[in-house]
VEXDREN-2710 file (C-alpha; in Angstrom, 1 decimal):
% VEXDREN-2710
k/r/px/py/pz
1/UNK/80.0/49.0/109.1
2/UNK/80.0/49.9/112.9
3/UNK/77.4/50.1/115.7
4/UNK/76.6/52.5/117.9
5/UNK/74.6/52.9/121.2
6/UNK/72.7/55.6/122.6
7/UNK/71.6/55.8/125.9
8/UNK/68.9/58.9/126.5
9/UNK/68.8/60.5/129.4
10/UNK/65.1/62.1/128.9
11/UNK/63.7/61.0/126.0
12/UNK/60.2/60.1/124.5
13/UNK/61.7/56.5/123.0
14/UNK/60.3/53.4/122.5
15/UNK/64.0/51.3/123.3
16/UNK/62.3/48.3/122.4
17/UNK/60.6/48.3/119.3
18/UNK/60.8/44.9/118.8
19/UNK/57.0/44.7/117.4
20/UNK/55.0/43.0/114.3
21/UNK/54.2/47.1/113.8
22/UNK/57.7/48.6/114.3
23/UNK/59.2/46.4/111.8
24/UNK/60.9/48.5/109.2
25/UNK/60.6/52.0/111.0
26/UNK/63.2/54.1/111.8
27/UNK/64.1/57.0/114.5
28/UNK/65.4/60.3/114.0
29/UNK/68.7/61.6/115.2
30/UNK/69.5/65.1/115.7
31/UNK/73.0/67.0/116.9
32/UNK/74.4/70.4/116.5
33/UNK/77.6/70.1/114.2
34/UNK/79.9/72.8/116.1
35/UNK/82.0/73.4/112.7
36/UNK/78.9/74.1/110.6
37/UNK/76.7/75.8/113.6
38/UNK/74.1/73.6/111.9
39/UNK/71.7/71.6/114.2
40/UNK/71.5/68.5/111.5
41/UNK/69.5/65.1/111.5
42/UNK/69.1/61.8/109.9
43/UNK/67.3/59.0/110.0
44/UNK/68.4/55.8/111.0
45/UNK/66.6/52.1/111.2
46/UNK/67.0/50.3/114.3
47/UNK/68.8/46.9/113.7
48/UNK/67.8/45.3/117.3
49/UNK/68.6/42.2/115.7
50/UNK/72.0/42.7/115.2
51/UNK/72.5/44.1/119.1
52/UNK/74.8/41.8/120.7
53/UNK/72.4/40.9/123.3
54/UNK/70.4/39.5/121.0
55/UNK/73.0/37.7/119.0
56/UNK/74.3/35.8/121.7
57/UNK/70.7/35.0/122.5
58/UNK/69.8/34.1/118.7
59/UNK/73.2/31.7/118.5
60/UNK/72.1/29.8/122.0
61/UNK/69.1/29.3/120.7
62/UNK/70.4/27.7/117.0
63/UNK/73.1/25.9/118.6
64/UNK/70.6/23.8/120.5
65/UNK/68.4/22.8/117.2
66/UNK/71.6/22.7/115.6
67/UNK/72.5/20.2/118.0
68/UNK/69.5/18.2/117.5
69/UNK/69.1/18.4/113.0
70/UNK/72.7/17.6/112.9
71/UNK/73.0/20.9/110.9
72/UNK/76.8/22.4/111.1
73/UNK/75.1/26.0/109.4
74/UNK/72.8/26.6/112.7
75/UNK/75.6/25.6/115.0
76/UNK/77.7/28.2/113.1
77/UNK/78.3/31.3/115.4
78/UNK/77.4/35.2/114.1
79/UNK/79.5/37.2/115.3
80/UNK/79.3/40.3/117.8
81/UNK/80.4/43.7/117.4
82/UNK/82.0/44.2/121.0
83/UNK/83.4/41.8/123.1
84/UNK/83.2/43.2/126.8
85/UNK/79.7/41.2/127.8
86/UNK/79.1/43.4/131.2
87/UNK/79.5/46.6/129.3
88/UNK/77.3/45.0/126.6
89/UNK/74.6/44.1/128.6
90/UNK/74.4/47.1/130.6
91/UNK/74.0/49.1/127.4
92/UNK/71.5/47.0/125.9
93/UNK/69.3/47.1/128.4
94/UNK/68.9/50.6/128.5
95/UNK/70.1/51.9/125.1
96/UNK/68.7/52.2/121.3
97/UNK/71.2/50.6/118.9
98/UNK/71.9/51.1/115.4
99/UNK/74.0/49.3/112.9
100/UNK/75.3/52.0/110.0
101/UNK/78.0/52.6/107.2
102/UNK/80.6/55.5/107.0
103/UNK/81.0/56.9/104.0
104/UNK/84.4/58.6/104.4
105/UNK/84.0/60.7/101.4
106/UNK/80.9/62.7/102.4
107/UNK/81.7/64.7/105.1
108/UNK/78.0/64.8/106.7
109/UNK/76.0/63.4/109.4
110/UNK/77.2/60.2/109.7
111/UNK/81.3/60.6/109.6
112/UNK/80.5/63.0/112.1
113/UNK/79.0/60.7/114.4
114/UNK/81.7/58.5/113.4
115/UNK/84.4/61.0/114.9
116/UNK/82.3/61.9/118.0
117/UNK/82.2/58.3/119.1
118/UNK/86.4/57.7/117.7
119/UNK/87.6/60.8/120.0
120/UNK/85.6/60.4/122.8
121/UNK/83.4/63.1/122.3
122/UNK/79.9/61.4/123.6
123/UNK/80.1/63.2/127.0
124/UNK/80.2/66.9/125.2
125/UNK/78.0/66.0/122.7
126/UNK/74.3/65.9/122.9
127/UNK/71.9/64.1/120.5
128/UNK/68.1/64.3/120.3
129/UNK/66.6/61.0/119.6
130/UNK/62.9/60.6/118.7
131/UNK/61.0/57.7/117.7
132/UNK/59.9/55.3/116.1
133/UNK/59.2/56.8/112.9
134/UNK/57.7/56.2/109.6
135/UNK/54.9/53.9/108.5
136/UNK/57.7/51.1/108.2
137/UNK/56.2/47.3/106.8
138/UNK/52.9/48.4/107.6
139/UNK/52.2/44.9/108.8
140/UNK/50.5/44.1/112.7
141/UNK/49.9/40.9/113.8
142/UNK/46.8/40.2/111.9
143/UNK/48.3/40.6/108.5
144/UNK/48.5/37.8/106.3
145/UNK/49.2/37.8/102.7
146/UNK/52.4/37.6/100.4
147/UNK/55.3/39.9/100.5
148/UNK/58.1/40.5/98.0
149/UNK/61.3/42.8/99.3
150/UNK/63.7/43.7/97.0
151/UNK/67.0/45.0/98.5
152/UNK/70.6/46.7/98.2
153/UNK/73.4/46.8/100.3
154/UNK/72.4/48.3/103.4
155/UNK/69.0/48.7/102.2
156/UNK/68.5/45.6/103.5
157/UNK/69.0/46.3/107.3
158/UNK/65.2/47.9/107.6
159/UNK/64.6/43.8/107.3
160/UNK/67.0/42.4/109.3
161/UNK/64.3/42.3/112.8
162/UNK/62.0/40.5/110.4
163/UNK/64.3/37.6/109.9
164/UNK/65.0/37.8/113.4
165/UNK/61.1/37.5/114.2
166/UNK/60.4/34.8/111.7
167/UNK/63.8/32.2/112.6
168/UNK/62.5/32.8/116.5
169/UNK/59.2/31.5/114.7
170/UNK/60.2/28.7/113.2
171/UNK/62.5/27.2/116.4
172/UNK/59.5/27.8/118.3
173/UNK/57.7/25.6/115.9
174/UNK/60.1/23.4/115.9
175/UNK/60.5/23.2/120.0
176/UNK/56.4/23.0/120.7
177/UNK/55.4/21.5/117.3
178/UNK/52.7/24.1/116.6
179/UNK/53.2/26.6/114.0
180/UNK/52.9/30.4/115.0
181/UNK/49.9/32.1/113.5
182/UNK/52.3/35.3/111.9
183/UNK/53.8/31.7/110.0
184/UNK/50.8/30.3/108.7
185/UNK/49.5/33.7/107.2
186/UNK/52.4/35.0/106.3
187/UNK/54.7/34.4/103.2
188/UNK/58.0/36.7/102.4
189/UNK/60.3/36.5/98.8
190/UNK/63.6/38.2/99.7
191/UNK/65.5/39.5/96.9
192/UNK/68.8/41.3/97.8
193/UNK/71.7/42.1/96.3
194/UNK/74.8/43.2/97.5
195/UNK/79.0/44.0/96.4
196/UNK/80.2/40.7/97.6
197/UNK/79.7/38.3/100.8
198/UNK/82.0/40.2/103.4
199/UNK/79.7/43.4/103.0
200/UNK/76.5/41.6/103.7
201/UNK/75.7/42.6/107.3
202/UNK/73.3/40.0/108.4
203/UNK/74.4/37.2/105.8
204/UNK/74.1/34.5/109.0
205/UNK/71.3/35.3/110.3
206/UNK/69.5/35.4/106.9
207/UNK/70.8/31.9/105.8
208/UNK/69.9/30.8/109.4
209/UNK/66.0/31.5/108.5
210/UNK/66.2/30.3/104.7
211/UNK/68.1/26.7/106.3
212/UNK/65.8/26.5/108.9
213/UNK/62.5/26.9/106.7
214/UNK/63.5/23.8/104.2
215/UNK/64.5/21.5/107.1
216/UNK/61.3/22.5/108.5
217/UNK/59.7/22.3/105.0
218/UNK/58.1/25.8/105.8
219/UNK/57.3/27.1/102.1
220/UNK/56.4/30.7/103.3
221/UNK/59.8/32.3/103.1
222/UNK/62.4/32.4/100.3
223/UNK/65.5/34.1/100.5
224/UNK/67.6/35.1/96.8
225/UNK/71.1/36.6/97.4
226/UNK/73.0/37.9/94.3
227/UNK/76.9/39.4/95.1
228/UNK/78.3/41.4/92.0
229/UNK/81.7/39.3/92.8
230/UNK/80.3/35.9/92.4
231/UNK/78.3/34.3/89.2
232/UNK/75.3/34.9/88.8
233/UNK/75.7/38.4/88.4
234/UNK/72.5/39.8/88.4
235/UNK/70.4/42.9/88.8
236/UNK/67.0/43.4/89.6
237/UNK/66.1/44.7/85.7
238/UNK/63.1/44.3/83.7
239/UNK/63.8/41.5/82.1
240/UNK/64.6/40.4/85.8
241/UNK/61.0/41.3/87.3
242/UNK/59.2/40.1/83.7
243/UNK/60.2/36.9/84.9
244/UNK/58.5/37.4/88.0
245/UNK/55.6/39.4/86.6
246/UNK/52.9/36.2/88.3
247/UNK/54.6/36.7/92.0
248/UNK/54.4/40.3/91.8
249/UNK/51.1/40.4/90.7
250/UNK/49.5/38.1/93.4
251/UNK/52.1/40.3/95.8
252/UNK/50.1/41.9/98.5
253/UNK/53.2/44.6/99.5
254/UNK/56.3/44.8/97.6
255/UNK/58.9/46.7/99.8
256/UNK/62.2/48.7/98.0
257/UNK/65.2/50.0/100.4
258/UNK/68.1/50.4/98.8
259/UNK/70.9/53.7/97.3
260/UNK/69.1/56.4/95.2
261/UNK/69.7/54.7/91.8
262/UNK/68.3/51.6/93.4
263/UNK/65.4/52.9/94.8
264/UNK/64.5/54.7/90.8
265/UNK/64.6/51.8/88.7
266/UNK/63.5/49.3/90.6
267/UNK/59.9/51.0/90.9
268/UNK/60.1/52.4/87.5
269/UNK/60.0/48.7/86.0
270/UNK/57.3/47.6/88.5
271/UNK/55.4/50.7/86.8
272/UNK/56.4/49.3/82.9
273/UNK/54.8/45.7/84.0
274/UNK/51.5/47.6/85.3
275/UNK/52.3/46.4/88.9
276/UNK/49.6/49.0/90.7
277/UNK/51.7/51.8/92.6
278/UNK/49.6/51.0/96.2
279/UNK/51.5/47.7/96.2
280/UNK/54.2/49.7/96.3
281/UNK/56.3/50.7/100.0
282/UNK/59.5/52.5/100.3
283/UNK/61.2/51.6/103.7
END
């Protein structure tokens, strides 16, 4: 998994979507691939949490309540994709970032962005970047309600600035002692599940906001990771969601991100226990 900026030169992009409203949405790049002569595009969710401006910030801000709770998990460092902080800086202040896996074996979109950026193509090569789009969580910030999100693999990076938005949340609670209003109204049930621990992009930051919450006894967010390499081994099947059926039922949204096979079954058994298809949001 890498991360790439982009920094427009004319462009009609938000570079900070940082919003209750742009959570979840996602912005369109488009290139001409010389070797096909094929002006190609994809779409791409922002991960601003993962930008390594705002890491540095997030782990200043933990390691100061971690200091104070006595809790070695919020003192723990994430890690940063680049290491040259003046370079980093100046590209974050003026760039869009976005965190994203290469698949070496399709030779598409994103290998080829892959190669631009490994031979030092970005000066010959020009993309057009337009966003955000997409109806993303649908949430603003008078929303309220419960919210399930079942995830896969990368699936879960569309959710990543939501963690991000609810751990800055709860250290402001816990700094001024009055709970922010998205916190009280709000409830989120993660489910995610992933190949192992080491392909979990975001795993800190997650575990951050689930440690956090039951220090802070905040009851609104739950976070459930399953890895395929550890015990217990489990998918999100019917027999998985039966067991859920009351949660899902009271669910206001239930969100699904995750590989095509993924993103099939999971609704499909939603639809076998009558779970009403409006409920339903693909991100």
């Amino acid at each position: 998994t890498f991360q790439y900026y982009f920094k427009p030169t004319f462009a009609d992009v938000n570079l900070n979507p940082v919003t209750v409203q742009n959570l979840g949405r996602y912005f369109r790049i488009s290139t001409l691939m010389k070797k096909k002569k094929k002006y190609t595009s994809r779409l791409y969710t922002t991960v601003l949490s993962l930008s390594d401006k705002r890491v540095r910030q997030r782990n200043d801000l933990t390691h100061s309540v971690g200091l104070a709770l006595d809790s070695r998990l919020l003192l723990q460092q994430e890690p940063t994709f680049t290491r040259d902080g003046d370079e980093d800086e100046r590209l974050c202040n003026s760039s869009l970032n976005v965190v994203l896996k290469i698949y070496r074996r399709k030779a598409k979109f994103t290998p080829f962005l892959d190669s631009v950026v490994k031979n030092g193509l970005q000066e010959s090569t020009t993309f057009d970047i337009q966003g955000p789009e997409g109806i993303g969580m649908c949430l603003d910030e008078n929303s309220s309600g419960d919210h399930v999100i079942f995830a896969a693999g990368t699936g879960m990076f569309p959710f990543l600035d939501l963690c991000d938005k609810i751990l800055r949340d709860l250290i402001t609670w816990y700094q001024q002692g009055s709970q922010p209003e998205f916190l009280r109204r709000m409830k989120f049930r993660v489910y995610g599940s992933y190949q192992s621990r080491s392909l979990c992009v975001g795993l800190t930051l997650m575990e951050k906001c689930q440690h956090l919450s039951k220090l802070l006894k905040y009851e609104n967010f739950e976070l459930h990771l399953f890895f395929r390499n550890e015990p217990p081994k489990q998918d999100f099947d019917k027999k998985f969601l039966e067991d859920r059926a009351a949660i899902l039922n009271s669910a206001t949204k239930i969100y699904i991100c995750g590989p095509p096979r993924f993103n099939e079954e999971v609704p499909r058994h939603l639809r076998d226990l009558c779970i009403p298809r409006d409920k339903l949001f693909f991100v």
